[in-house]
C-alpha positions as CSV (number, residue, x, y, z in Angstrom):
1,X,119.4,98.6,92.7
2,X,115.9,100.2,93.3
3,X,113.2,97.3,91.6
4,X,116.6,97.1,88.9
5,X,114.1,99.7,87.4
6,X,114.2,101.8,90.0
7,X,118.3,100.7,90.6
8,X,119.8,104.1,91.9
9,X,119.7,103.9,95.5
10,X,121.7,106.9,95.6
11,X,121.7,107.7,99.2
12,X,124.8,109.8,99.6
13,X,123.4,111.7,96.6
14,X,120.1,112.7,98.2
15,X,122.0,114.2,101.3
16,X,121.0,117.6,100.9
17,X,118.0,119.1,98.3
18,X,120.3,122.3,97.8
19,X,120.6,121.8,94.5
20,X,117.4,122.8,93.5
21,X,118.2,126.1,94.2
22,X,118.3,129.0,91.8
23,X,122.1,130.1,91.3
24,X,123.1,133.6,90.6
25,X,124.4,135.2,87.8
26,X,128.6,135.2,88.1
27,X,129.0,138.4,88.3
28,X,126.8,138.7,91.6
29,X,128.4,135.4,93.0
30,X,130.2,135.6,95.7
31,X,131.7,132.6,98.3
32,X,129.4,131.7,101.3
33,X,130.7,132.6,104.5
34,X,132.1,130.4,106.8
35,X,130.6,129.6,109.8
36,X,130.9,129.0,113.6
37,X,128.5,125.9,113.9
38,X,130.3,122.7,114.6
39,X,130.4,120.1,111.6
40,X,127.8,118.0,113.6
41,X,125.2,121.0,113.6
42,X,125.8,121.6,110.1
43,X,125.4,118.0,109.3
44,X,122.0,118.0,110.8
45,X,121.4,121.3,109.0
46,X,121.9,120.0,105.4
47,X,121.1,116.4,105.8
48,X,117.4,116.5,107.8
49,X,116.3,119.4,106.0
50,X,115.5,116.5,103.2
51,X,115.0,113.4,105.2
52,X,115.9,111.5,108.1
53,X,119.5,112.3,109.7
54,X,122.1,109.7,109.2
55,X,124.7,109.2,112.3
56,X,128.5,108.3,110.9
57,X,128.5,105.3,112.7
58,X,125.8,104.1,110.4
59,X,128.6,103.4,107.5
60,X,131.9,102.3,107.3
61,X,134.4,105.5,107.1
62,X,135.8,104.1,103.7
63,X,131.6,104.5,102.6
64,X,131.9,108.1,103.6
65,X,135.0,108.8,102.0
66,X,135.1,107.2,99.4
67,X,131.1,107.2,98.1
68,X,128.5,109.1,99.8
69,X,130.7,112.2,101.3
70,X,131.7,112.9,97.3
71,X,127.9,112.7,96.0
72,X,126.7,114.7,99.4
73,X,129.5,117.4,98.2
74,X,128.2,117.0,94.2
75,X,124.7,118.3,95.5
76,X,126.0,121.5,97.4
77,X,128.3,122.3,94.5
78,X,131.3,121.2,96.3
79,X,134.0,119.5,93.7
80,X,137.9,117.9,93.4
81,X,138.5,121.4,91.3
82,X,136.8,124.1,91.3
83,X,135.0,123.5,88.2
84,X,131.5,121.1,88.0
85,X,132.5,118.0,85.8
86,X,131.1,117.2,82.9
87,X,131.0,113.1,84.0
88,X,128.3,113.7,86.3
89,X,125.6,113.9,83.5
90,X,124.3,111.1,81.5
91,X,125.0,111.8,77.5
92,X,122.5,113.2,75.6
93,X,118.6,114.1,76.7
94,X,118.8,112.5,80.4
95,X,121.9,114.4,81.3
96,X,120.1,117.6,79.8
97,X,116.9,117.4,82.3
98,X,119.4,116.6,85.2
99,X,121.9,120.0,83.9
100,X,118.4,122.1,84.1
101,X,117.4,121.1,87.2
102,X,120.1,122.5,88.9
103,X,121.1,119.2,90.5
104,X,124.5,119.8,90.5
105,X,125.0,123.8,91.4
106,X,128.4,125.2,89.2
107,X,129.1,127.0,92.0
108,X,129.3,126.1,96.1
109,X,126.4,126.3,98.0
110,X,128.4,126.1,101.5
111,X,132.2,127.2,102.3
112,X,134.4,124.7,101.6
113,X,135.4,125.5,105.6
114,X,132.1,124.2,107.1
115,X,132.2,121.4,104.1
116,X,135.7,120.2,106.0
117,X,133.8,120.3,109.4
118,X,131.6,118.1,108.0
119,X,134.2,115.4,106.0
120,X,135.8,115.4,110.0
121,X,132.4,114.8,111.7
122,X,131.8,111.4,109.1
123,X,135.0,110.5,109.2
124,X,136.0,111.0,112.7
125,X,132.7,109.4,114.4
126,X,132.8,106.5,111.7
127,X,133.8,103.2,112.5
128,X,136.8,101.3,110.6
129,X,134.8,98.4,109.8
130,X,130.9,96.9,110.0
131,X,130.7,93.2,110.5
132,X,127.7,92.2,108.6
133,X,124.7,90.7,110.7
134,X,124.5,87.0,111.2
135,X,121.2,85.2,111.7
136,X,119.6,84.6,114.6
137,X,118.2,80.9,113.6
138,X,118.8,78.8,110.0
139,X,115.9,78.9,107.7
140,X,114.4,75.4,107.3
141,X,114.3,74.3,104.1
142,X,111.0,72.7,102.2
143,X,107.3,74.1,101.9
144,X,105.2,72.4,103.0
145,X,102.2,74.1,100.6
146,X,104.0,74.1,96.9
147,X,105.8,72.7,94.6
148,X,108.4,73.8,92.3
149,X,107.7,74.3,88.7
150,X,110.7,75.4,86.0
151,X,109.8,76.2,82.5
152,X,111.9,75.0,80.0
153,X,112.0,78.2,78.2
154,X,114.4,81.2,79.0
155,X,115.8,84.2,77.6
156,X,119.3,83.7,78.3
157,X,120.7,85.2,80.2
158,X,117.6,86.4,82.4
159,X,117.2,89.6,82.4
160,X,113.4,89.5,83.5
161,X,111.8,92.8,84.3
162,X,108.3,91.4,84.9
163,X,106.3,88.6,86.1
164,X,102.7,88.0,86.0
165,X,100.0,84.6,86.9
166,X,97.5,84.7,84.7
167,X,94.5,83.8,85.8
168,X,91.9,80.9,85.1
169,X,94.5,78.5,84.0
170,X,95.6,80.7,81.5
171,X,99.5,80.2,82.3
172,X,102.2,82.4,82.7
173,X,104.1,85.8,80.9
174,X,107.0,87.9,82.0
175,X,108.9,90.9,80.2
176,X,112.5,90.3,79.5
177,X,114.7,93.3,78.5
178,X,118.2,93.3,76.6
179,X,119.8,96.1,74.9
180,X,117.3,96.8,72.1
181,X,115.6,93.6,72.7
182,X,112.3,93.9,75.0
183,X,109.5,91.1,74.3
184,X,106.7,90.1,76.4
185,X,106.8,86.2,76.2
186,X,103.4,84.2,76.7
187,X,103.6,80.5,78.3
188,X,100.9,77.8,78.5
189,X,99.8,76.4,81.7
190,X,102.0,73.9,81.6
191,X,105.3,76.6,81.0
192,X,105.2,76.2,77.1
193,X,106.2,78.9,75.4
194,X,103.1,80.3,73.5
195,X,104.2,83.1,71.6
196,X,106.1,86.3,72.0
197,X,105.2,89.8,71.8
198,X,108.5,92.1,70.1
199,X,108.4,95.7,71.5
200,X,110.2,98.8,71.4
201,X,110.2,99.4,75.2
202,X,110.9,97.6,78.7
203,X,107.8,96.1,79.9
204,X,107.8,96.9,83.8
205,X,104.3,97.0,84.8
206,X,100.4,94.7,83.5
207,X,97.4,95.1,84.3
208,X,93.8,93.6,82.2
209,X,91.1,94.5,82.4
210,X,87.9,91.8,80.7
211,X,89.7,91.9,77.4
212,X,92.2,94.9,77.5
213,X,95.6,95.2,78.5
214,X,97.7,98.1,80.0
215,X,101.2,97.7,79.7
216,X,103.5,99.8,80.8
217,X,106.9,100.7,79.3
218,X,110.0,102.3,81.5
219,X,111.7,103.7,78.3
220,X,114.4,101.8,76.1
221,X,116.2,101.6,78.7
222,X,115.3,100.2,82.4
223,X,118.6,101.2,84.5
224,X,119.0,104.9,86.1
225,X,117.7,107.7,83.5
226,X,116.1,110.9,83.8
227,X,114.6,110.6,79.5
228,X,110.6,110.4,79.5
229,X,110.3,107.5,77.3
230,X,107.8,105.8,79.0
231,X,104.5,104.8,77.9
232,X,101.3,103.5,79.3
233,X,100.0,100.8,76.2
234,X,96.5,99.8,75.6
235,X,96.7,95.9,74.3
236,X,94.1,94.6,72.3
237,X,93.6,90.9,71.2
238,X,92.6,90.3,67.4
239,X,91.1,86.8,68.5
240,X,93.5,85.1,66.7
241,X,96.6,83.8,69.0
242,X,100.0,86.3,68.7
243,X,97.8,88.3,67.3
244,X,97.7,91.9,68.9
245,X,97.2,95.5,68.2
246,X,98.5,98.2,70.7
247,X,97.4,101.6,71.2
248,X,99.5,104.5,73.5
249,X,97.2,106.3,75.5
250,X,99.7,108.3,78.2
251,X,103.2,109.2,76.8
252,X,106.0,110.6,78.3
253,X,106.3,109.0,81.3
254,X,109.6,109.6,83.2
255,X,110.6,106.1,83.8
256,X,107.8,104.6,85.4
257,X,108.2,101.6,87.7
258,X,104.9,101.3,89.0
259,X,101.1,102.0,88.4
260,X,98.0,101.9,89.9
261,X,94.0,102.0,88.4
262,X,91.3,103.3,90.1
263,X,88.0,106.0,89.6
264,X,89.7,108.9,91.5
265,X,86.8,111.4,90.9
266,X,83.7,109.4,90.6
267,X,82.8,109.6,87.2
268,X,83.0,106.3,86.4
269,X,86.4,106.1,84.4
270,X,89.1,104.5,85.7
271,X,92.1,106.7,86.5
272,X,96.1,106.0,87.1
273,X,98.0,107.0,89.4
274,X,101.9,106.7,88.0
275,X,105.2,106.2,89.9
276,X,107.6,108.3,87.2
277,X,110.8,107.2,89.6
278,X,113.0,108.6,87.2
279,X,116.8,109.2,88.4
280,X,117.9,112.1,89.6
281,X,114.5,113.5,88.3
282,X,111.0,112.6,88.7
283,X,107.7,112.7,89.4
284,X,104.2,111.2,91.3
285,X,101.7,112.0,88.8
286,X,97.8,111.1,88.2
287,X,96.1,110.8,85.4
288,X,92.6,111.9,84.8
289,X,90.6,109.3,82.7
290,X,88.8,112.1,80.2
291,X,87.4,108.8,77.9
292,X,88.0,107.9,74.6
293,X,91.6,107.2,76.1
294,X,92.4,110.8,76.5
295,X,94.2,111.2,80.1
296,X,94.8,115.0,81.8
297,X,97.8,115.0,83.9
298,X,98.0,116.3,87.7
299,X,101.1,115.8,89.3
300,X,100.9,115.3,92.9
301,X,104.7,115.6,93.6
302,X,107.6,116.3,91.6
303,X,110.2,115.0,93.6
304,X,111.8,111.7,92.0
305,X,111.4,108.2,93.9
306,X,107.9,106.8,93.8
307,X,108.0,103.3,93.8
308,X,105.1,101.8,95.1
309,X,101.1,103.0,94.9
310,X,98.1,101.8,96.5
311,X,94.7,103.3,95.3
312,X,92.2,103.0,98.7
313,X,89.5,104.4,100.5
314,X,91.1,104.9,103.8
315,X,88.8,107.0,106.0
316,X,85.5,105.8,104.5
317,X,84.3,108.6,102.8
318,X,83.3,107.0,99.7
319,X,86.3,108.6,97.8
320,X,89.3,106.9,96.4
321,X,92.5,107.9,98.3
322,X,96.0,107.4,97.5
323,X,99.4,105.9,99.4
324,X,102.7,106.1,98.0
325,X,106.3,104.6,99.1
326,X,108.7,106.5,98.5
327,X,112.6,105.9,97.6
328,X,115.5,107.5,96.5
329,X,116.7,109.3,99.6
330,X,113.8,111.0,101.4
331,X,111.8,107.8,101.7
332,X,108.5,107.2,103.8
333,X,105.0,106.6,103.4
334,X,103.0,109.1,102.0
335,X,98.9,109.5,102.6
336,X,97.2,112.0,99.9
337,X,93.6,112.2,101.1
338,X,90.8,112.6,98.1
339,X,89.7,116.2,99.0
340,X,86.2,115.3,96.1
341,X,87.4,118.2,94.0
342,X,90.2,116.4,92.1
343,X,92.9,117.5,94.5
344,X,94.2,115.5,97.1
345,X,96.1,116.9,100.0
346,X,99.3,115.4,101.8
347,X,100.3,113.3,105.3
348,X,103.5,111.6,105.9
349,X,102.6,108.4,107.7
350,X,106.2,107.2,108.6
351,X,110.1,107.9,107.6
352,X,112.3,106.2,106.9
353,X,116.7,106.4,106.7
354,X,118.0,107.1,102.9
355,X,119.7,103.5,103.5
356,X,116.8,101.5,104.0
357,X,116.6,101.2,100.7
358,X,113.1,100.8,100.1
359,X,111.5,98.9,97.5
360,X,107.5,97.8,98.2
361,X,104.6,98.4,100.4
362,X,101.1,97.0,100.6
363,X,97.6,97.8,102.6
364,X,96.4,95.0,104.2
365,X,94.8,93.9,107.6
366,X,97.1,91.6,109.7
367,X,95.5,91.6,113.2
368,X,91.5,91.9,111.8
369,X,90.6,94.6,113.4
370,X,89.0,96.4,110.2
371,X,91.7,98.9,109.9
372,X,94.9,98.5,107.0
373,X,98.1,97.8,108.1
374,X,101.3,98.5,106.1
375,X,103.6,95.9,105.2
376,X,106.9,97.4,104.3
377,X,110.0,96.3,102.3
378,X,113.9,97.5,102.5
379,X,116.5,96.3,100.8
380,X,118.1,97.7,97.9
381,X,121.8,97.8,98.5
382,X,123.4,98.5,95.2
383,X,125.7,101.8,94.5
384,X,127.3,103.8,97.3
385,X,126.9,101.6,100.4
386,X,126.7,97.7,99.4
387,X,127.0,96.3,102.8
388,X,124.7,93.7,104.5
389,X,122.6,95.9,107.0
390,X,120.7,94.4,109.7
391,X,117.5,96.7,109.0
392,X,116.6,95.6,105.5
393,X,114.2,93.3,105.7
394,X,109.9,92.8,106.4
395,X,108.5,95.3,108.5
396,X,104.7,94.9,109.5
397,X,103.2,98.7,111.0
398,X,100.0,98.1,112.3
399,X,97.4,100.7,111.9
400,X,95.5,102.2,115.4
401,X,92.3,102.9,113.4
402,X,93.3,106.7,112.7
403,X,96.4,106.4,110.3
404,X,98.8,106.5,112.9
405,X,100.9,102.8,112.2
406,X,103.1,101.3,114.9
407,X,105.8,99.4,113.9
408,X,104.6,95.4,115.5
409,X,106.7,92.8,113.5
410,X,110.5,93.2,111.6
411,X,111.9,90.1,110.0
412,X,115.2,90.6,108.9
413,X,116.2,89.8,105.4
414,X,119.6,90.9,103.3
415,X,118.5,92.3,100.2
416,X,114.5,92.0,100.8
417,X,112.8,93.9,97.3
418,X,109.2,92.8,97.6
419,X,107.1,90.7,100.0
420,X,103.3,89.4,99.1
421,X,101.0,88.6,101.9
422,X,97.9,86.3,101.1
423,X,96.7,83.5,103.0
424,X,98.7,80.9,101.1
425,X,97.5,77.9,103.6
426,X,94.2,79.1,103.6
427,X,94.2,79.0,107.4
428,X,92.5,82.5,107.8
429,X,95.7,84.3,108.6
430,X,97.9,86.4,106.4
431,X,101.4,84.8,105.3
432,X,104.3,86.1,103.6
433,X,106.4,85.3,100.9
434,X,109.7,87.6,100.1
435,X,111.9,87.7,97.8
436,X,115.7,89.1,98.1
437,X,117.9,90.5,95.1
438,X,120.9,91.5,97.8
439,X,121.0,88.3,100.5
440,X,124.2,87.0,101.8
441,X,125.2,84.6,99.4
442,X,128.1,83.6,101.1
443,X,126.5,82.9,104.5
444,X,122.8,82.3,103.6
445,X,121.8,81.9,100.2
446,X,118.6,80.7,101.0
447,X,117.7,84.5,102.0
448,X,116.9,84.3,97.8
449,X,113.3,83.6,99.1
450,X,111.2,82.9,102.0
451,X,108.1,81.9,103.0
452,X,106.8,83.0,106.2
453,X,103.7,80.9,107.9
454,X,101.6,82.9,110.1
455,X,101.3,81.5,113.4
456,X,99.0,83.9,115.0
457,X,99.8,86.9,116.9
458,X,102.1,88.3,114.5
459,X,104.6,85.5,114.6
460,X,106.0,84.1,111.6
461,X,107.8,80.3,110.7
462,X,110.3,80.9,107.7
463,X,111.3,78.3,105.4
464,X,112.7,78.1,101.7
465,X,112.9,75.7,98.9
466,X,116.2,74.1,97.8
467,X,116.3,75.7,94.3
468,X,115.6,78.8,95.5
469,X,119.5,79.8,94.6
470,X,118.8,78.7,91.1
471,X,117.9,82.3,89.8
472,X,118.5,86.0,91.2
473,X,114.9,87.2,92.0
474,X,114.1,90.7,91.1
475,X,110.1,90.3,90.6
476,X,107.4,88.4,91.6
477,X,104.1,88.1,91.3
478,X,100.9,85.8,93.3
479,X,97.5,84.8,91.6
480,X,95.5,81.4,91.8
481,X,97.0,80.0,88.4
482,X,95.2,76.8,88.0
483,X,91.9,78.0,89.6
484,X,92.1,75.4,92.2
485,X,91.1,78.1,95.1
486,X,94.9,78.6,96.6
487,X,97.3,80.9,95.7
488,X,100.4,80.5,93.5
489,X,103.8,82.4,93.0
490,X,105.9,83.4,90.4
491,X,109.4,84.4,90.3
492,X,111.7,86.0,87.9
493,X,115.4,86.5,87.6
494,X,117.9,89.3,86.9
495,X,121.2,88.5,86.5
496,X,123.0,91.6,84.6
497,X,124.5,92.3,88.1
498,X,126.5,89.3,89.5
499,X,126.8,89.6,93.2
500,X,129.6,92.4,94.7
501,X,132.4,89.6,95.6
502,X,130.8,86.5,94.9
503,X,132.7,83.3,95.4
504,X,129.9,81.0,95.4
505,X,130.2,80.6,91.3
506,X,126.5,80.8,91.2
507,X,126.4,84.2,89.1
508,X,128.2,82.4,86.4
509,X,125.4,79.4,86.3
510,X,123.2,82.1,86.1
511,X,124.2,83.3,83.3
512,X,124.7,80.3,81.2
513,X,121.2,78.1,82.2
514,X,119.5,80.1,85.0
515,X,115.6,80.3,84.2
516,X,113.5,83.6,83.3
517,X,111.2,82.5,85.6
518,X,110.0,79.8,88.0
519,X,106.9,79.0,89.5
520,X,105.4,77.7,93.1
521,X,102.5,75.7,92.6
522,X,100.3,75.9,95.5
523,X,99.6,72.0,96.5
524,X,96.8,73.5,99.6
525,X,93.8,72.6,97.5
C-alpha cells in the first residue's frame, strides 16, 4: 500500500515498460520470433531496461507464479487466452486512461517461447519458502522525551489520510476519508473536537501559509486510480470559527499524494511542484505561479510514481532545485537541477529494487559537514509480494559534497512508510522517529513506531511506547505544538486493511474504538 494513497506497489506489474509501445494495425501483425537467448538473458533484457534487475531467489516461487510472473506477462501482452481481458481495467474513466496508454498490449510483445524461458528461470532459481527476518535486539519500551496524548474524538473506524500539528498552540487536524465521506476535522489544544470541515474530496496533503490554506485533494477516491480528480484548494478563513470559503486554483490533478511550494523561477511567486502518483498512470508535474492564482503546467516526467518532493538549492547557485522519490517499480532518487530558464534537467542519484517499496525521503545534514544527506524509507508491502523483507526499513545516504550519497546507516524495520528526523532531545544531533503500516505483528508489534536517539556517529538507540499497537499508523506529522521550544508528533491510523493473517485480534479493536489520531507530547522543555 504506497502512503494507502499511493497503495499499488505493483512490482510485478512494472517488470517491463513494453507496454508503452505503439502496436500495429492487425493486419500487419505478425508473432515475434523466438529466440536463442537463455531465459536469464532475456530476463535481464526486459526487466533492467526499466529498473533494477530482480534475482528469483529474491521471492518465494509461489510469488512468481502465482502474482508477479502473471502482471510481468499482462505488460508484454502475454495472457491465459489469447485474448487481453477486459478485468484488467478499472470501470469507467480510470480504466479508459489505462486502455489508451497501451499498458496492457492486445497483442504479444515477446514469443510466448522465450516468455516460458523466462517462467523456468523464476521458477527454477526461486526458493520454496522465505523465513521472514527476526530482529537482531528487542526494542525497549518507554521514551524517555514524550508523553502520550489520545483524543477523545474519532471517526470510526479510522480511516485517516492526513495528519497535521498546528502550530502556536493552535491544536491538532487530520483528514479522514470514507466512501463519499471526506471532512477535515479541527481539534483544540487539548484534542477537543473544534469543528469539521465536509468536502467532496480526500484531503492527502496541507500546507498555510500567514492566513491561507492549500489543501490538496487525491480525487473521491484515495485507493489505486488512474481518474484526475484531484485538486489543489485555496482555504480562506471568514474570521468567524467553521467558517471558510475555498477557492480551486490547479485542477486535474492525477491523484496527487504529495506537494511541495517554492519560487522555482525567481519572480517572487511561490510555485508547486506536484507528485500526480496516479496508478498505472501518472505524472511529476510543476506548476508555474502566473498570480492571481492562475498556475501554467510543466511536466517534468510522465511516468507514474512520484511520492515524495523536496524543493532545495543543492549546488548553491541561488536557484531552487528539485528532488523527487520515486515509487511504483522503477524507484530511486531523482535530482532535476534549475537550469534559470524554467527548465530543469535530470540526474538519478541512487536506485532502488521494485520491492523496496518505497514510501518517503528527506534532505537533511546528519554528520554536519554542510552538505544534505538523504534519509530514505522502504516499506510498502501490500499487493503481489506481502512478505516481511529484511531491507525495508531507515536508510541514511550521506552526501560527499558533490551529490554523490553513500549509503552509512540502515535500520531495519517491517513495513517502515515514513521516518521524521528533528532533534527531538535538543541535544544537537538529529533523531528519528518512524512509523510502520506493514511490521510483524505477530513477532514484534512494537515495529508500529519507533523512536531512534542519536548517539553520535550515526548510531541510533530505538525504543517505543506501550500504546503504540493501539492504532495502524499510516501518516504522521512533527511541529512544536504547544510552543514550548521541542518538537511534538502526531500519528494517524488506517485501518480499512486488517493485517494479511493476523491472529493478534488487534485489527478488530481497531475497528471498533481505535483513535483517528494520537499525539506525543514532547516533555524535553
Amino acid at each position: 500500500m504506497k502512503n494507502f494513497f499511493s497503495l499499488t506497489l505493483l512490482i510485478g506489474l512494472l517488470f517491463s515498460c513494453s507496454g508503452n509501445k505503439k502496436e500495429s494495425p492487425i493486419s500487419e501483425y505478425k508473432e515475434p520470433t523466438a529466440t536463442n537467448l537463455s531465459g536469464n538473458r532475456l530476463a535481464e533484457i526486459h526487466c533492467s531496461s526499466c529498473h533494477l534487475f530482480v534475482k528469483p531467489e529474491m521471492l518465494p516461487k509461489s510469488s512468481w507464479q502465482h502474482d508477479v510472473l502473471p502482471a510481468m506477462g499482462h505488460r508484454l501482452g502475454i495472457y491465459k487466452g489469447i485474448v487481453r481481458p477486459d478485468s484488467l481495467f478499472d470501470n469507467g474513466r480510470s480504466g479508459e486512461v489505462v486502455k489508451k496508454a497501451n499498458i496492457f498490449p492486445e497483442r504479444p510483445l515477446i514469443a510466448r517461447a522465450d516468455w516460458s524461458k523466462i517462467v523456468d528461470y523464476y521458477l527454477d532459481g526461486a526458493p520454496d519458502t522465505i523465513l521472514p527476518p527476526k530482529r537482531a535486539n528487542k526494542i525497549k519500551m518507554g521514551l524517555k522525551h514524550f508523553k502520550y496524548r489520545e483524543s477523545g474524538f474519532s471517526h470510526t473506524p479510522a480511516l485517516t489520510t492526513m495528519v497535521k500539528l498546528l502550530p502556536e498552540n493552535r491544536g491538532v487536524l487530520f483528514a479522514d476519508s470514507k466512501r463519499n465521506i471526506n471532512s477535515l476535522t479541527f481539534l483544540t489544544k487539548d484534542l477537543e473536537k473544534d469543528f469539521i470541515l465536509g468536502l467532496k474530496m480526500a484531503p492527502v496533503h496541507y500546507y498555510e501559509k500567514y492566513d491561507t490554506i492549500y489543501l490538496t485533494t487525491a480525487g473521491k477516491n484515495i485507493f489505486p486510480n488512474d481518474v484526475s480528480d484531484g485538486a489543489l484548494q485555496k482555504i480562506f478563513s471568514k474570521g468567524t470559527t467553521g467558517d471558510y470559503t475555498s477557492k480551486e486554483v490547479i485542477a486535474n490533478l492525477q491523484r496527487p499524494v504529495n506537494m511541495a511550494y517554492g519560487d522555482l523561477d525567481k519572480d517572487g511567486l511561490e510555485d508547486v511542484v506536484a507528485c500526480e502518483y496516479g496508478n498505472e498512470t501518472g505524472k511529476l508535474v510543476w506548476y508555474k505561479n502566473e498570480g492571481g492564482d492562475k498556475y501554467t503546467k510543466k511536466t517534468l516526467d510522465n511516468r507514474s510514481g512520484a511520492i515524495t518532493a523536496v524543493i532545495k538549492d543543492a549546488n548553491g547557485d541561488g536557484l531552487q532545485d528539485i528532488f523527487v522519490l520515486m515509487a511504483q517499480g522503477d524507484e530511486g532518487v531523482v535530482y532535476y537541477q534549475n537550469q534559470g530558464n524554467g527548465t530543469f534537467s535530470s540526474k538519478r542519484l541512487l536506485s532502488f529494487l521494485p520491492l523496496n517499496g518505497s514510501q518517503y525521503m528527506e534532505l537533511v545534514d546528519f554528520n554536519n559537514d554542510g552538505y544534505d544527506d538523504i534519509l530514505y524509507v522502504c516499506g510498502d508491502n501490500a499487493d503481489k509480494t506481502p512478505i516481511l523483507k529484511d531491507y525495508h526499513g531507515i536508510y541514511i545516504f550521506l552526501n560527499d559534497g558533490d551529490l554523490n550519497f553513500k549509503q552509512s546507516y540502515f535500520y531495519h524495520l517491517n513495513g517502515a512508510y515514513k521516518a521524521m528526523p528533528r532533534d527531538y532531545d535538543l541535544d544537537g544531533d538529529l533523531d528519528i522517529a518512524a512509523i510502520s503500516f506493514f511490521p510483524d505483528y505477530i513477532n514484534s508489534a512494537e515495529e508500529s513506531f519507533v523512536y531512534l536517539e542519536n548517539k553520535g556517529d550515526l548510531k541510533f538507540e530505538d525504543s517505543f511506547f506501550a500504546e503504540s499497537i493501539k492504532g495502524r499508523w499510516i501518516v504522521m506529522d512533527a511541529e512544536d505544538m504547544d510552543a514550548d521550544g521541542d518538537i511534538d508528533l502526531a500519528l494517524g491510523s488506517f485501518v480499512y486493511f486488517l493485517p494479511l493473517g493476523d491472529t493478534t485480534g488487534l485489527g478488530q479493536k481497531w475497528l471498533s474504538n481505535g483513535p483517528s489520531i494520537i499525539v506525543l507530547e514532547n516533555t524535553t522543555k
